[in-house]
N, C-alpha and C positions, 0 to 999 in steps of 0.2 A: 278253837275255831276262829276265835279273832284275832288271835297271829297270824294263822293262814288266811285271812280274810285280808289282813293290814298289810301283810306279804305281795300278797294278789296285787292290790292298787298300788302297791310302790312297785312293783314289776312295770306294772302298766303305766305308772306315770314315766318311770325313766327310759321305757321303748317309747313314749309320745314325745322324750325327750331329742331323740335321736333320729325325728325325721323330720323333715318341713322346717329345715333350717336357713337360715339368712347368716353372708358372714359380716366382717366388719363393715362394710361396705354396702349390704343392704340387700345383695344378690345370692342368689341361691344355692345351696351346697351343702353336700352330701347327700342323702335319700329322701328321694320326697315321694308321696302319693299322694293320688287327688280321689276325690270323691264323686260320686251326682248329687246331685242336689236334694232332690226330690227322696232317696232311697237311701242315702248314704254308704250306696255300696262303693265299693273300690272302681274308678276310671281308668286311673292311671300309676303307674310307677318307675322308677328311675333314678340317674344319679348326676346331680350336678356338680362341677366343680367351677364354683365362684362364677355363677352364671349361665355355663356353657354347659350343654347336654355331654354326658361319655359314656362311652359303653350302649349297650341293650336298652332300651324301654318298649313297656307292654301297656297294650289297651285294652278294655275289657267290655263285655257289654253291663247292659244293667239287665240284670237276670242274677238268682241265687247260684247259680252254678257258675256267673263269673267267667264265661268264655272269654279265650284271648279273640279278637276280631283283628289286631293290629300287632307288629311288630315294628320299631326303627331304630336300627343298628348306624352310631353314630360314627363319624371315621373323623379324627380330630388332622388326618394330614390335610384332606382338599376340604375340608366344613359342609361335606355332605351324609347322607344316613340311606341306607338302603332300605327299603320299607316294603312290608310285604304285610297286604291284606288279606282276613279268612272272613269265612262266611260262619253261619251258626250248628255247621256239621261238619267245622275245624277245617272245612278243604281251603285251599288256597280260591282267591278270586283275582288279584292281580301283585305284582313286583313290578321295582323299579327304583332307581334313584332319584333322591330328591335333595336340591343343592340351594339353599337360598331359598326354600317353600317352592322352588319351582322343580316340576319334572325334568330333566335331565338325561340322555343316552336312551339305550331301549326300555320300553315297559313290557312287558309280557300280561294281555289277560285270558283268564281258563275258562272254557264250557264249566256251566254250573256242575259243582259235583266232582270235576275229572278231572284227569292232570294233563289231558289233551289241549294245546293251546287253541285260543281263540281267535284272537288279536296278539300281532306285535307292532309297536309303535314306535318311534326313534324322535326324540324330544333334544332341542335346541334350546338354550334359557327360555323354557316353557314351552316351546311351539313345535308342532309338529314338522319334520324334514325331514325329508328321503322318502322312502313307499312304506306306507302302512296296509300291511298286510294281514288277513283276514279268512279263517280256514272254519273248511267243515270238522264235524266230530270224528271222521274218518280220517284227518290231517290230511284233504285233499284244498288245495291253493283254490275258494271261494270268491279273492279280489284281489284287488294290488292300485293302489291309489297313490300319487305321486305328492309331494305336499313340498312348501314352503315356505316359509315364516309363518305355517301354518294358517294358509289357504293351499285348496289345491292348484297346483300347477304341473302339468306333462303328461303323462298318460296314464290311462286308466286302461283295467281290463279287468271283467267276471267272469267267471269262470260259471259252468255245470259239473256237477261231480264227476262226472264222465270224462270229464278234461277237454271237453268244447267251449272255447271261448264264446260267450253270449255276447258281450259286447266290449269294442274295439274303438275308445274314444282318446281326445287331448282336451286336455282345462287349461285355462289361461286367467288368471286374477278370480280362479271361482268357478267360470263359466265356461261351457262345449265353445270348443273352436277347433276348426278344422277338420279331418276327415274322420269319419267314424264310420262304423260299420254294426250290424245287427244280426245272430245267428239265434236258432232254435236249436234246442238239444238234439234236433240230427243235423248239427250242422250244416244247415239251409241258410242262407243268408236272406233275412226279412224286411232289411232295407240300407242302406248303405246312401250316404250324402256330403255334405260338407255344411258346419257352422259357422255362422259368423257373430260375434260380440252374443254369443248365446242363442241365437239366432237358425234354423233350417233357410241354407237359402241354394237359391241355384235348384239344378235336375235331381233331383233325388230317384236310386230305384227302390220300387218299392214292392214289395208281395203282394199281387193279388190275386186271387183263385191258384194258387198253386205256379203262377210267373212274375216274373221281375217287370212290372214295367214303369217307363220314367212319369215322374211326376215336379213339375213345376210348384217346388214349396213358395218361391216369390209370391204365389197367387194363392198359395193353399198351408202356410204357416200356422191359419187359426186352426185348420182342422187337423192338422197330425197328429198323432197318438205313439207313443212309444211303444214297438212290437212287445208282444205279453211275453213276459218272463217268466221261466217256470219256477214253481214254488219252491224258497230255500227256508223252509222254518226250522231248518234247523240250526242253521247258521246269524246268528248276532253281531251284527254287524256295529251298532253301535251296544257300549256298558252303560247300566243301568243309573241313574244319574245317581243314587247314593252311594254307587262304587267309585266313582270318580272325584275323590276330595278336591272340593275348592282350591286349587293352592293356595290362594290367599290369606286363607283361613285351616293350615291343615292338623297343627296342633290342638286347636280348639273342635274341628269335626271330629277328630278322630276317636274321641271317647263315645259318639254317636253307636247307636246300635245299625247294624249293616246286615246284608243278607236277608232281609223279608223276603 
């Protein structure tokens, strides 16, 4: 029993030998895992070579079962890793590259649970560019948002499941400029105008009792209200801020537990 006992710890001490290593140089190499703190369960795992991430690494939650929450698949030609987050019942919740801690090319995120997408994004050293697009669970086109250097700018459009455009606008540094338009799911138009610097200004027509008539927003800016939009609950237009890792910081979130 105490051979096999004295067996046991020299197993274990020479596998504690062979991970979480530093080389001449001080930098990290070959397997390492990390732990939480609190729990000492397993965070993270992976393989450096003299510093530099390679291959696969996994993140896990703190929970005895250990779910993976994260994956990032390292690609040593352009120094980026392709990452794909899950939630706590293994489904996917978003992918994407990430180059430099910064998002990178398209992100894809899913309805909870489904493998119907949500959101896709298109990411510029970090910043949103080109139309982020935004779908019901039915994969019917919900928005389409125009962006650059991540603010929006150009046009925007929402959709109703039905395929009637609700609304027909342009952004400019953030803000409505220029013509828009306003429909109900039977494609009624509810008011239709022009902005300026964010602004209603000029004739606007507007719905009232069932007719379009002009309204002078120059005099009447404080009181407009944006025509009622029909309910889209089921559509998520913006991801839940613990799905969207800091880039900043995405090594260090990522052992976080995700999916509440």
């Amino acid at each position: 029993m105490k051979y096999l006992l004295l067996s046991l710890l020299i197993s274990i001490s020479v596998f504690a030998q062979d991970i979480n290593k530093l080389d001449e140089n001080g930098k990290k190499n070959g397997l390492w895992k990390g732990f939480y703190e609190g729990s000492k369960r397993p965070r993270y795992e992976g393989t450096f070579e003299h510093g530099k991430e390679i291959g696969t690494f996994k993140f896990y939650d703190d929970t005895k079962a250990g779910i993976v929450i994260a994956t990032r698949e390292f690609n040593a030609k352009d120094n980026s890793c392709y990452t794909i987050f899950y939630n706590q019942n293994k489904n996917k919740v978003s992918e994407g590259k990430v180059v430099n801690k910064r998002f990178e090319g398209e992100w894809k995120y899913y309805h909870e649970d489904l493998t119907s997408i949500m959101t896709l994004e298109l990411y510029v050293n970090g910043k949103l560019n080109g139309i982020r697009k935004v779908f019901y669970k039915s994969g019917e086109i919900a928005e389409e948002t125009t962006y650059r250097d991540g603010i929006k700018n150009g046009a925007y459009k929402s959709y109703a499941e039905n395929g009637v455009v609700l609304e027909e606008s342009i952004y400019k540094n953030g803000e409505y400029e220029g013509q828009a338009i306003y429909r109900n799911v039977d494609n009624q138009i509810g008011a239709q105008g022009l902005f300026k610097n964010g602004k209603k200004v000029g004739i606007w027509k507007m719905l009232v009792k069932g007719k379009l008539k002009d309204v002078n927003m120059n005099f009447q800016n404080n009181n407009f209200k944006k025509p009622f939009m029909p309910k889209q609950s089921d559509v998520k237009v913006e991801v839940k801020a613990e799905v969207k890792i800091p880039q900043d910081n995405i090594e260090e979130k990522m052992g976080r537990k995700m999916g509440k």
